[in-house]
C-alpha positions as a Markdown table, in Angstrom:
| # | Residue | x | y | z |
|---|---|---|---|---|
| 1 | Unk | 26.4 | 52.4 | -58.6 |
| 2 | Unk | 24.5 | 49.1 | -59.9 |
| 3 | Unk | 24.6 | 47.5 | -63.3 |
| 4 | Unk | 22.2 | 49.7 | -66.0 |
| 5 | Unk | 19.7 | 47.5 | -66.1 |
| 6 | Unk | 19.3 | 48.3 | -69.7 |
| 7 | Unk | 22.2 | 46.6 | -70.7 |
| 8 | Unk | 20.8 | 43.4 | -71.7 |
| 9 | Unk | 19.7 | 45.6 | -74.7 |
| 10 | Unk | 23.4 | 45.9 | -76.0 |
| 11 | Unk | 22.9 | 42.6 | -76.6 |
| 12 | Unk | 18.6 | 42.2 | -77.4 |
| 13 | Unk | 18.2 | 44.9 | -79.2 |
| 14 | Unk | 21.5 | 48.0 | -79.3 |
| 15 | Unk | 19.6 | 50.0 | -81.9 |
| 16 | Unk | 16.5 | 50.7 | -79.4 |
| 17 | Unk | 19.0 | 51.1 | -76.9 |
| 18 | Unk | 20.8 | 53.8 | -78.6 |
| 19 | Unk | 17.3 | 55.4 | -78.9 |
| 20 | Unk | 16.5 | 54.8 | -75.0 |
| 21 | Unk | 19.9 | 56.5 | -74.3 |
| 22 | Unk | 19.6 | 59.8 | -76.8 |
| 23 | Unk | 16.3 | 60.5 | -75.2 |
| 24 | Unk | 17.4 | 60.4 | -72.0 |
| 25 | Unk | 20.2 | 62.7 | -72.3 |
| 26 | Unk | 18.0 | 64.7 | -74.7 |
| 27 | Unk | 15.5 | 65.3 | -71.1 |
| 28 | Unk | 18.2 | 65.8 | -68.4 |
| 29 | Unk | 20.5 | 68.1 | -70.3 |
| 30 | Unk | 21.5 | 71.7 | -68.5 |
| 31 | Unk | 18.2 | 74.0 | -70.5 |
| 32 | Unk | 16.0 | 76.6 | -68.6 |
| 33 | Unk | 15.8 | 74.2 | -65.7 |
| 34 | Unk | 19.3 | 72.3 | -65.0 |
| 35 | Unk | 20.4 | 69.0 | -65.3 |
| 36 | Unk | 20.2 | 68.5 | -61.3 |
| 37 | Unk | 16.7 | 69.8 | -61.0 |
| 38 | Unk | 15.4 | 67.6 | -64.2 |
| 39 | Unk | 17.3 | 64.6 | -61.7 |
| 40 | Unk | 15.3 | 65.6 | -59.1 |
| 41 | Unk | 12.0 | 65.8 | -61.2 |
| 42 | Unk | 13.0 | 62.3 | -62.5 |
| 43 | Unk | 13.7 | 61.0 | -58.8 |
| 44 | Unk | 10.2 | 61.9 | -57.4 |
| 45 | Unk | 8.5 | 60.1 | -60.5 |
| 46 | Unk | 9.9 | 57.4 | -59.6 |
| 47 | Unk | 9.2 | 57.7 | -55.7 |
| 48 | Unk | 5.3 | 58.2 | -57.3 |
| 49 | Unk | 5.1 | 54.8 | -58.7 |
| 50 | Unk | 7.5 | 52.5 | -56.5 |
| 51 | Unk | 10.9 | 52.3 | -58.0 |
| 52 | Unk | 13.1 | 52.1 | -55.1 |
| 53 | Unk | 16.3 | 51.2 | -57.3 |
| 54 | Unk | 15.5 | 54.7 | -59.2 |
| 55 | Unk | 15.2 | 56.7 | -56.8 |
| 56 | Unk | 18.6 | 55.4 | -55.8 |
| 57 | Unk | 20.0 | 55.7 | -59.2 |
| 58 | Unk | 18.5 | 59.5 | -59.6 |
| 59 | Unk | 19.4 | 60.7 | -56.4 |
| 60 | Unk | 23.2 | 59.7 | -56.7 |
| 61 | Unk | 23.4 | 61.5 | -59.7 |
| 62 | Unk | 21.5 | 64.5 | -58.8 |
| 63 | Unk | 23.6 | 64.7 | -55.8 |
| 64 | Unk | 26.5 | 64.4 | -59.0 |
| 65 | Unk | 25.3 | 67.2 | -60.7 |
| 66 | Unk | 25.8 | 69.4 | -58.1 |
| 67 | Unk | 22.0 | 68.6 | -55.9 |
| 68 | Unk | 22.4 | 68.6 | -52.1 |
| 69 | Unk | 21.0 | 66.3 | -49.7 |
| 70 | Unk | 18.7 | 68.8 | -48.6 |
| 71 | Unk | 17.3 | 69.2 | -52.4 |
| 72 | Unk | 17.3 | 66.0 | -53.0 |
| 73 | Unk | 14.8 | 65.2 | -49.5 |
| 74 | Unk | 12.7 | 68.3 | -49.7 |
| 75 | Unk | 12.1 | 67.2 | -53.6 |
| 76 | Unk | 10.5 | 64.0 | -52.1 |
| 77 | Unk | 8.1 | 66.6 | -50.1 |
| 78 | Unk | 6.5 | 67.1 | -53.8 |
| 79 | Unk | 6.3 | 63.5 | -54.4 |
| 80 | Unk | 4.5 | 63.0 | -51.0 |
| 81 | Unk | 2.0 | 65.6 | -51.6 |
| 82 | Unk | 1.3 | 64.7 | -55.1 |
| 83 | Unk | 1.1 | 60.5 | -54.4 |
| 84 | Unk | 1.0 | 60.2 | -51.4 |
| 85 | Unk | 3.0 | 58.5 | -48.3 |
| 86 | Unk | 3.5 | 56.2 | -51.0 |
| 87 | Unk | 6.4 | 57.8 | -52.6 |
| 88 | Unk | 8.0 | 58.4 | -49.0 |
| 89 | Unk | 8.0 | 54.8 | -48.6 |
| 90 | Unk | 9.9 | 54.0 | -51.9 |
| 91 | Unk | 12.2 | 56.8 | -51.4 |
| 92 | Unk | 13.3 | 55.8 | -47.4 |
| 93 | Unk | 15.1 | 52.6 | -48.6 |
| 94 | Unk | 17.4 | 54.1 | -51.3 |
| 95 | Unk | 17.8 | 57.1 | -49.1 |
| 96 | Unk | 19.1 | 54.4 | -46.0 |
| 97 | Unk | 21.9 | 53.5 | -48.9 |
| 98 | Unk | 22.6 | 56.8 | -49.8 |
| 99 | Unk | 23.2 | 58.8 | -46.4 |
């Protein structure tokens, strides 16, 4: 996996950082809905507004938390119907890395 790319903040700015980070694993802990789907939520936002490099990023660690392949591409069918061919367009690049 590539460098966080919120690790200049260590350095910028460690206290927002620390905030960043405690809200992050505040939204994709195991709740009602687990950690995998929440990954898979995250993933299609991203696909929705163009971040290839997070889709990337969510995806592996869906698939980490226990997501299949087939989750992970039929989650980009919500993404597609909510933004459009868009999101499919993001999410074929990282996908090309990933399988």
């Amino acid at each position: 996996m590539s460098e966080n790319p919120l690790k200049v903040l260590e350095r910028l700015d460690p206290e927002f950082l620390g905030h960043v980070e405690n809200t992050s694993k505040f939204a994709l802990a195991d709740g009602v809905l687990p950690k995998r789907f929440k990954l898979l939520i995250a993933m299609v936002l991203d696909a929705s507004v163009g971040a290839v490099q997070g889709v990337k990023t969510l995806a592996q660690a869906a698939i980490q938390a226990g997501a299949t392949k087939e989750e992970v591409t039929e989650a980009l069918r919500v993404a597609h119907y909510i933004s459009g061919v868009g999101a499919v367009y993001t999410a074929a690049p990282a996908f090309k890395e990933l399988f």
